[in-house]
C-alpha positions as a printed NumPy array, in Angstrom:
array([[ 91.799,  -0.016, 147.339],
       [ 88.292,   0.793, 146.291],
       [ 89.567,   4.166, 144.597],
       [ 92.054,   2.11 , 142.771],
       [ 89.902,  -0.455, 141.243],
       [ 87.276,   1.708, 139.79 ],
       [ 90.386,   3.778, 138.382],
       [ 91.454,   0.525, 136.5  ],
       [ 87.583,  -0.072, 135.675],
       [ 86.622,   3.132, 134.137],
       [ 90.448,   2.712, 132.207],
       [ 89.602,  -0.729, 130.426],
       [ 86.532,   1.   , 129.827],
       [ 87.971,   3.996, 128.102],
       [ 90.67 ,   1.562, 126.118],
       [ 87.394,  -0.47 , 124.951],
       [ 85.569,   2.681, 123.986],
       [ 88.312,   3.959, 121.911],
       [ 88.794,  -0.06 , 120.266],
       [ 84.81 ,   0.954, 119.676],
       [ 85.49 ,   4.388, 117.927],
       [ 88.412,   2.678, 115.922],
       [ 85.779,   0.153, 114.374],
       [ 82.967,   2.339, 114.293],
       [ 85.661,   5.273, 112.127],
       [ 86.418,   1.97 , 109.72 ],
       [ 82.667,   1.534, 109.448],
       [ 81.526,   4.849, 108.563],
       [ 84.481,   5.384, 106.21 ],
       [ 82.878,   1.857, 104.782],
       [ 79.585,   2.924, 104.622],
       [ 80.361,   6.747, 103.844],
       [ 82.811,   4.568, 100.178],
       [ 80.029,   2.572,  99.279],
       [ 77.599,   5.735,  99.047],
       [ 80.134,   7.433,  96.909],
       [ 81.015,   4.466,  94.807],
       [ 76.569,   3.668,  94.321],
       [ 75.854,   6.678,  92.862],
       [ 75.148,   7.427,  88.922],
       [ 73.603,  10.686,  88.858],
       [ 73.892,  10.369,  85.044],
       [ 71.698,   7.282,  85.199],
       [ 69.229,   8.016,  87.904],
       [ 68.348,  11.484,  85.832],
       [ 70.311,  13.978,  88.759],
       [ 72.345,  14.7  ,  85.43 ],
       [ 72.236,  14.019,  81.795],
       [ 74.967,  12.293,  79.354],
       [ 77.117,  15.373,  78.032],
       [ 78.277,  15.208,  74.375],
       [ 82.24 ,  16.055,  74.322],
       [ 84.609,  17.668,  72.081],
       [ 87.978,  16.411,  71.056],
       [ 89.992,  19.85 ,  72.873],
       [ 88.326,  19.821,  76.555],
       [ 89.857,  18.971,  79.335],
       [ 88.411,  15.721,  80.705],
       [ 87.992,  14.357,  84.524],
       [ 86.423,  11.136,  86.303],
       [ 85.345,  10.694,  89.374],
       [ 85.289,   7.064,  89.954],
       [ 88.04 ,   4.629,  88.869],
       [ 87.416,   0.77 ,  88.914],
       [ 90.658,  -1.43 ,  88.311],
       [ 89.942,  -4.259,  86.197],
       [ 90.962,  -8.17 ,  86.29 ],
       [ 90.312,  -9.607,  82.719],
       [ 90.715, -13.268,  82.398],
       [ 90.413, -15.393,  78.99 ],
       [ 91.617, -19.137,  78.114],
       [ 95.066, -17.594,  77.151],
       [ 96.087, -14.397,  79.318],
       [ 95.221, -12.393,  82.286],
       [ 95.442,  -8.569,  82.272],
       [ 94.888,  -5.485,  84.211],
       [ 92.834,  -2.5  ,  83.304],
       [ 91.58 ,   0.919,  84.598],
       [ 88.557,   2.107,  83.7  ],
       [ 87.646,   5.628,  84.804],
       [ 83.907,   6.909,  84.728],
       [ 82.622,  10.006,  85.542],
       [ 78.811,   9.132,  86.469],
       [ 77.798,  12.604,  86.29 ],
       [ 78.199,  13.317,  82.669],
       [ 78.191,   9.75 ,  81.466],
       [ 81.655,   9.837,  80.064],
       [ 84.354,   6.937,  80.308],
       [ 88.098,   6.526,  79.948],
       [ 89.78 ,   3.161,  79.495],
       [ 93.841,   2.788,  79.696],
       [ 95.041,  -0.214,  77.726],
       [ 95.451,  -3.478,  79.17 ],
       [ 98.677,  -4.835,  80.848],
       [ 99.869,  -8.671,  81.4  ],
       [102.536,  -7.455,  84.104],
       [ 99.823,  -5.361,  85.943],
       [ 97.979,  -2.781,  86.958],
       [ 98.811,   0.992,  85.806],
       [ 96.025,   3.202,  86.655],
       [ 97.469,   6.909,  86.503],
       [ 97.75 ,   9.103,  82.92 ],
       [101.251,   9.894,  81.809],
       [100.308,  12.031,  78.615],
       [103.907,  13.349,  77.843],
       [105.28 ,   9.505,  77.454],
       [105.867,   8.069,  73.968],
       [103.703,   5.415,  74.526],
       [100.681,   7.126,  75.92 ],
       [ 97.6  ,   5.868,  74.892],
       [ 93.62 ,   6.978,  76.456],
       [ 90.243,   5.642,  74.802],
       [ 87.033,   7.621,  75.622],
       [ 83.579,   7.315,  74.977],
       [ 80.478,   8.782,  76.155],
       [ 77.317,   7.694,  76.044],
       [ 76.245,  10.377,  73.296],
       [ 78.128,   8.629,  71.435],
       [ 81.855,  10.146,  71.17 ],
       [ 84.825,   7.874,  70.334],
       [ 88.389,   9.353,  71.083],
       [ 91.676,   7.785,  71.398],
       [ 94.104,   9.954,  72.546],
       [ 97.359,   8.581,  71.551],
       [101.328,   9.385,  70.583],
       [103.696,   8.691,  68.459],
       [107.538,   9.04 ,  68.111],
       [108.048,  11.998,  65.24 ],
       [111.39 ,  12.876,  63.921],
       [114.506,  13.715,  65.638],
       [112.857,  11.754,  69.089],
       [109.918,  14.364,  69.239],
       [106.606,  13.367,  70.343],
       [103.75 ,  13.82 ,  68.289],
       [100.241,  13.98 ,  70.306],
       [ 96.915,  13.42 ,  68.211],
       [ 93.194,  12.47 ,  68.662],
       [ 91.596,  10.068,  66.63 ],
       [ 87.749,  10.796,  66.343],
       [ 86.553,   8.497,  63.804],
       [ 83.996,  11.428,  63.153],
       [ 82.591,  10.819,  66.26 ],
       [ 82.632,  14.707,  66.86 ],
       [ 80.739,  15.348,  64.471],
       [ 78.403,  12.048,  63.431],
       [ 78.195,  10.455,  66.906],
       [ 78.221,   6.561,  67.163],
       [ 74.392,   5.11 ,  67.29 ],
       [ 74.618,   3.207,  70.295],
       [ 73.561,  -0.418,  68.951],
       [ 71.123,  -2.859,  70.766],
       [ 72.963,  -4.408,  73.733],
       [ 72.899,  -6.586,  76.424],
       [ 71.298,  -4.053,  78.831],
       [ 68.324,  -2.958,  76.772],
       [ 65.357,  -3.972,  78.9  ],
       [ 63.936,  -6.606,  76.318],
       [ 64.679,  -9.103,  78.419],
       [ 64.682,  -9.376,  82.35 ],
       [ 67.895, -10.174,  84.636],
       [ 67.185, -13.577,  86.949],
       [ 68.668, -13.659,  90.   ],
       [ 70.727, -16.911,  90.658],
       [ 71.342, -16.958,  95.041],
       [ 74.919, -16.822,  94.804],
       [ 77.102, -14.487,  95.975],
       [ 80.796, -12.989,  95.626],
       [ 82.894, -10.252,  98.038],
       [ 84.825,  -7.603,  95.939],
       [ 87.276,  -4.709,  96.497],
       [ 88.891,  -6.221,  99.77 ],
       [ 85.402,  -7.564, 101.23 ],
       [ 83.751,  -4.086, 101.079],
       [ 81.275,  -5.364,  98.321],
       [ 78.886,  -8.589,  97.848],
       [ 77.413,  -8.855,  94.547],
       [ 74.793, -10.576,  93.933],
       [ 74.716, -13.09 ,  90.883],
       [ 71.853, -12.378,  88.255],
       [ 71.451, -13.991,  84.652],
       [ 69.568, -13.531,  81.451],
       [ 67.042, -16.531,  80.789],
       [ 68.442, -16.286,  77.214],
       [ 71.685, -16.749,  78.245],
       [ 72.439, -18.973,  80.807],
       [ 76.121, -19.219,  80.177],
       [ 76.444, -15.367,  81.475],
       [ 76.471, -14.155,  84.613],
       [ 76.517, -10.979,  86.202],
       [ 76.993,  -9.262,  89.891],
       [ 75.576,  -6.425,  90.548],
       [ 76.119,  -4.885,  94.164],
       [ 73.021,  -2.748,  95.372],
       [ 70.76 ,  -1.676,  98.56 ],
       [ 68.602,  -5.021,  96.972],
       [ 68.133,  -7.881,  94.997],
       [ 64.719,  -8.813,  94.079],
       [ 64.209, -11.928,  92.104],
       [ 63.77 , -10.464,  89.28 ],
       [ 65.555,  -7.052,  87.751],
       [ 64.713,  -4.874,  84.205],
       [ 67.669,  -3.183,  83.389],
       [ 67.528,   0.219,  81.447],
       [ 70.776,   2.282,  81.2  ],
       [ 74.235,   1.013,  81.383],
       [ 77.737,   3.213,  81.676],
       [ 80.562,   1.227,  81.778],
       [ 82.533,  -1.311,  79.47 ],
       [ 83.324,  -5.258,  79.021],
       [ 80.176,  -5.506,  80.774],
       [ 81.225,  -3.967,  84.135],
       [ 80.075,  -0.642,  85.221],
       [ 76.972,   1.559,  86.651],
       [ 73.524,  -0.146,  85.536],
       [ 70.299,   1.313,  86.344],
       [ 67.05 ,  -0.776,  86.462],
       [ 63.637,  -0.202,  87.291],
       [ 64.725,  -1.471,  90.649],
       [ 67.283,   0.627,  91.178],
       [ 71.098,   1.363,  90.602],
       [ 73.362,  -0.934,  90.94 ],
       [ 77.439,  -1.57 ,  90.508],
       [ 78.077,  -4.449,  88.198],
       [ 81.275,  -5.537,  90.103],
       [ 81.893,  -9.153,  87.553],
       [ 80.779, -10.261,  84.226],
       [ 81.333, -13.817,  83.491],
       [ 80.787, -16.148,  80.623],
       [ 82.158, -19.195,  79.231],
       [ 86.364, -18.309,  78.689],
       [ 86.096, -15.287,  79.798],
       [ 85.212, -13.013,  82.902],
       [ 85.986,  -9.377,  83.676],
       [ 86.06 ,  -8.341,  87.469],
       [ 86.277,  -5.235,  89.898],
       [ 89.241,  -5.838,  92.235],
       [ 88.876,  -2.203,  93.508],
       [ 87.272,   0.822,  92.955],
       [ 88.045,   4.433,  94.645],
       [ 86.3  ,   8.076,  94.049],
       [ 89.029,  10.28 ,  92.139],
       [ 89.676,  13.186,  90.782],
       [ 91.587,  12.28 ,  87.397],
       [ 91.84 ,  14.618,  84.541],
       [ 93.656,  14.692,  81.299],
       [ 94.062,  17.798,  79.017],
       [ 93.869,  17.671,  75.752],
       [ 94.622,  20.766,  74.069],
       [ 97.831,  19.832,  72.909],
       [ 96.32 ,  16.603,  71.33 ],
       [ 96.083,  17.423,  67.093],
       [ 92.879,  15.974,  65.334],
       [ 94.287,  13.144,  63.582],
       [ 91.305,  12.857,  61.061],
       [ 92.07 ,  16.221,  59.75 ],
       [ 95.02 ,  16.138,  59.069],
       [ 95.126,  13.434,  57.16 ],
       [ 92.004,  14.414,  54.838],
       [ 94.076,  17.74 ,  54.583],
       [ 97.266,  15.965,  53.215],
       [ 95.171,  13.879,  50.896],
       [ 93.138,  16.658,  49.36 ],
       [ 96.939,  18.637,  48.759],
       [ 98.127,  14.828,  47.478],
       [ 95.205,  15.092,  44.766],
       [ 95.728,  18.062,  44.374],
       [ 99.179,  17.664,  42.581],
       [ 98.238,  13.748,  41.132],
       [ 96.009,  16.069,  39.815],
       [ 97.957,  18.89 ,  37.709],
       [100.618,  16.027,  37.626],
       [ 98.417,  13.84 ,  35.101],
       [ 97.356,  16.694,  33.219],
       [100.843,  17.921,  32.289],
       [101.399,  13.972,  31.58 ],
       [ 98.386,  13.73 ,  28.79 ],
       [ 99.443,  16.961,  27.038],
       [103.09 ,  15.64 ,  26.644],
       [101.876,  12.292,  25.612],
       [102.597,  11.067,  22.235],
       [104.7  ,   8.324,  20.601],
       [104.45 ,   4.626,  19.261],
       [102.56 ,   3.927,  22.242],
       [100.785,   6.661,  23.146],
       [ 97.346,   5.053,  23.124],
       [ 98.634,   3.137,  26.035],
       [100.068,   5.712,  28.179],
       [ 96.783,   7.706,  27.407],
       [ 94.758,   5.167,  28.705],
       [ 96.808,   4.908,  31.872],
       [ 96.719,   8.721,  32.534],
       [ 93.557,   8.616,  31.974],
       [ 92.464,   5.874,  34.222],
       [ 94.795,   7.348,  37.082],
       [ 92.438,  10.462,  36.821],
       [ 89.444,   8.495,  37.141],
       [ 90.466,   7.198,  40.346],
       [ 91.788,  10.978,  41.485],
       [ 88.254,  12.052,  40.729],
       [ 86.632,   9.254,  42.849],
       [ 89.229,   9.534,  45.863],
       [ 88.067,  12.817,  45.919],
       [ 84.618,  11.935,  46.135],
       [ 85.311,   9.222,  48.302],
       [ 87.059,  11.817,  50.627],
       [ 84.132,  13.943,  50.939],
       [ 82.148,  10.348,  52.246],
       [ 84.23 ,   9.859,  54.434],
       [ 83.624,  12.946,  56.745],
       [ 80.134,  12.352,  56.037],
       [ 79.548,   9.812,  58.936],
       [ 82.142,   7.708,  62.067],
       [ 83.923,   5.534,  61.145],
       [ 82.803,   3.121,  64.249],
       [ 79.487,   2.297,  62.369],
       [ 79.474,  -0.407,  61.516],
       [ 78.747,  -0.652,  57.135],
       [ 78.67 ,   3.119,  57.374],
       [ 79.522,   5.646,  54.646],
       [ 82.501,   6.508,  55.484],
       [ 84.101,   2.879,  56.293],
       [ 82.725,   2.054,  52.564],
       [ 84.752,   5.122,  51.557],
       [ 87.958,   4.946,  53.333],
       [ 88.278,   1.018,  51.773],
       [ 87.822,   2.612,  48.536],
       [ 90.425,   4.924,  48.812],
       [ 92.754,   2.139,  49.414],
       [ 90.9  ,  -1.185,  47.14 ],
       [ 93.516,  -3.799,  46.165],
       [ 91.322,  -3.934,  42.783],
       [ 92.221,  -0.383,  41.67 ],
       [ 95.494,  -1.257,  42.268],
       [ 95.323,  -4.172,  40.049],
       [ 93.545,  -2.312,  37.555],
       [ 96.238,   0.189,  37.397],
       [ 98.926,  -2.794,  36.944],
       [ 97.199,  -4.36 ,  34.091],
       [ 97.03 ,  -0.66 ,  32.369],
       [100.821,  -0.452,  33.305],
       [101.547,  -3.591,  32.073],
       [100.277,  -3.218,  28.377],
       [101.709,   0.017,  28.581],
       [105.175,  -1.558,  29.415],
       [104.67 ,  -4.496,  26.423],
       [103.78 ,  -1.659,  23.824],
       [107.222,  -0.369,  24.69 ],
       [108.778,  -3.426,  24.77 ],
       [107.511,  -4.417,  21.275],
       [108.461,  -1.048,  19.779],
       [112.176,  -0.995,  21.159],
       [115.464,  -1.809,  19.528],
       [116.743,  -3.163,  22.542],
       [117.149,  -6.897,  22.866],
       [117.483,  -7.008,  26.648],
       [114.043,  -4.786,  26.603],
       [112.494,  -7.032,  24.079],
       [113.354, -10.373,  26.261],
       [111.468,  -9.077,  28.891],
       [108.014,  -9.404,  26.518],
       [107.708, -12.768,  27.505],
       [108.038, -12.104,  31.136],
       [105.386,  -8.366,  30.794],
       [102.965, -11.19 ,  28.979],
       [102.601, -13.693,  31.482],
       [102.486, -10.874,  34.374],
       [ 99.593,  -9.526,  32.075],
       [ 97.527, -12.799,  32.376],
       [ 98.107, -13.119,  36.359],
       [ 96.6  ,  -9.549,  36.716],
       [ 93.735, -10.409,  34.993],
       [ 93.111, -13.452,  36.447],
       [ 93.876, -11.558,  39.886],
       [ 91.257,  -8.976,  38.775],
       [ 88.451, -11.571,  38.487],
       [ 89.079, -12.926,  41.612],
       [ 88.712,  -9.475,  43.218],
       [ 85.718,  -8.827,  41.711],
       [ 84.361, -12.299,  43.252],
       [ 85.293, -11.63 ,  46.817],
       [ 83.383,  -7.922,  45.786],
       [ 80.106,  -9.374,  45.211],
       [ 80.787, -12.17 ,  47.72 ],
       [ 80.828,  -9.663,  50.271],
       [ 78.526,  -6.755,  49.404],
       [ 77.39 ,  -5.799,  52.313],
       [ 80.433,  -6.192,  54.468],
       [ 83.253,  -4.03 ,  53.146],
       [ 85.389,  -4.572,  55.873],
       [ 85.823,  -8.387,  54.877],
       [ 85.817,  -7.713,  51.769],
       [ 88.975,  -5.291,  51.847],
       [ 90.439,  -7.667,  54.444],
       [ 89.959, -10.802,  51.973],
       [ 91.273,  -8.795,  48.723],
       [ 93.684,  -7.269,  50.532],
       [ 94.844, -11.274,  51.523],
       [ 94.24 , -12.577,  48.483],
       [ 96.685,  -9.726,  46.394],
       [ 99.544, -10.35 ,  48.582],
       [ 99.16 , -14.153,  47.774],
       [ 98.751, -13.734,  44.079],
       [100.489, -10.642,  43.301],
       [103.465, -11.098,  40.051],
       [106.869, -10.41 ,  41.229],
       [107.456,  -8.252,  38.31 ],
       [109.663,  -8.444,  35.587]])
């Protein structure tokens, strides 16, 4: 009897100890995620930020799946980081949620990356002819003219307060800690960490929508939420990876396109040459002036194509944003339509057909809507001096409004 009952002791000892060893496996595979998922080597100076090139292949370590919430939708996101070379990749967002793997060879395939030297790339495609798929990169110049990171909210001007509240993320395995500008009440952060001190002075920052790796004179921490009024982006998980996408196959989109406009000027070109030397007639003062107005703006597309690979087109008010809204100004086109206009009343005045010479009235009044079209174009010009992208977006508004219907 004796024998038997310290068999059945030392068994409900042995069943405990392996209920132990369960718990204490879940707790170092806890504790050995949360190591993986605090580190930044990138941002702690292990590493440094690695400038990319459009044709490499690309791979993250970390992936944090996003919850974004605003006053009219909520959507999913992944965001992959690799916090070794201080590069990120975002998918787009989703209402009917969460897709978090890279399907490059679907139609609709679309990959934003930055890093924090400053390299923009989407990686995108498009349906070509006959159901092909056509894969491209869009650099904005980034490659080559890197975006200047401006002055954000993580600059160490001004210090994060903590606020003694707390929140569990990624199934309970993290609690954040909420901290808060003093100039900014109305945002909120929480940053999960080894601790919180009252008071934190952030310094570096790899991540996006305000969620991410930051690293402070205090240390590094996750920033698992950002909140503010209407909106609030939040870490429902967050795993170590091993993603990578290729890119080789992806075509420069930039490129390509300043090659097909240099080749379309190019032939506007030789075009309006052959089209002055054959020009002569009743009206030939017109058409001169037209020709030669259309090789004015031939000659400045050209220079404005040179601009444009001059800087990224991400800067804000930079070179090359001024010159890719000049290569497509509502104004020139209005210029050219007055020019066509008189060109089309000289001809109309000098015909012997009556159905040609009814439509003077009509070529007239179009006439005095262009040039009243023209002024106001010039006025949203010098309205908006120093912010060509309203001003192409409000002359671009205002010519569809005002624009003749034609005769």
């Amino acid at each position: 009897m004796h024998k038997l009952y310290l068999v059945l002791v030392l068994g409900l000892v042995a069943v405990q100890a392996l209920g132990q060893g369960g718990e204490l496996r879940d707790s170092a595979a806890i504790f050995a995620w949360r190591a993986a998922v605090r580190r930044a080597p990138v941002l702690t100076g292990a590493s440094t930020p690695r400038i990319i090139v459009p044709h490499e292949r690309l791979c993250f370590n970390m992936e944090f799946d996003l919850k974004i919430t605003t006053p009219v939708k909520m959507a999913e996101q992944c965001m992959f980081v690799n916090n070794s070379t201080g590069v990120i990749g975002l998918l787009p967002t989703h209402e009917d949620g969460l897709v978090n793997m890279l399907f490059p060879e679907l139609a609709d395939f679309s990959f934003q990356v930055m890093s924090m030297t400053g390299n923009i790339y989407h990686y995108h495609n498009n349906k070509g002819k006959n159901n092909t798929i056509e894969k491209w990169v869009s650099t904005g110049n980034t490659n080559e003219h890197p975006y200047l990171q401006m002055a954000g909210m993580f600059t160490g001007a001004v210090d994060l307060q903590r606020k003694n509240a707390t929140e569990l993320y990624c199934n309970g395995r993290m609690r954040a800690m909420a901290y808060r500008f003093s100039t900014h009440p109305d945002m909120t952060w929480y940053l999960f960490g080894e601790r919180f001190p009252e008071k934190l002075h952030p310094r570096k920052f790899l991540g996006n929508m305000g969620v991410g790796y930051l690293a402070t004179d205090e240390g590094l921490y996750v920033v698992t939420e950002f909140r503010t009024s209407g909106y609030s982006c939040r870490v429902t998980n967050t795993e170590v990876t091993n993603t990578c996408l290729n890119t080789a196959e992806f075509v420069e989109r930039e490129q390509t396109y300043y090659n097909q406009q240099a080749q379309n000027i190019t032939r506007e070109k030789e075009k309006l040459d052959k089209a002055a030397r054959n020009a002569s007639g009743a009206c030939a003062t017109e058409r001169i002036a037209l020709i030669n107005y259309k090789k004015e703006q031939q000659n400045k597309r050209e220079l404005a194509l040179l601009q444009a690979r001059t800087g990224n087109a991400h800067q804000q008010n930079s070179a090359t944003q001024r010159s890719l809204a000049a290569m497509m100004d509502p104004l020139v086109v209005v210029q050219e339509d007055i020019l066509t206009t008189k060109l089309e009343i000289c001809k109309a005045q000098n015909s012997t057909s009556t159905k040609t010479r009814e439509k003077l009235g009509c070529l007239t009044s179009q006439l005095g809507q262009l040039m009243e079209l023209e002024t106001e174009l010039r006025v949203l010009d010098a309205r908006h001096a120093n912010e060509p992208g309203r001003a192409m977006a409000e002359k671009s508004k205002r010519y569809l409004e005002r624009k003749p219907r034609g005769c």
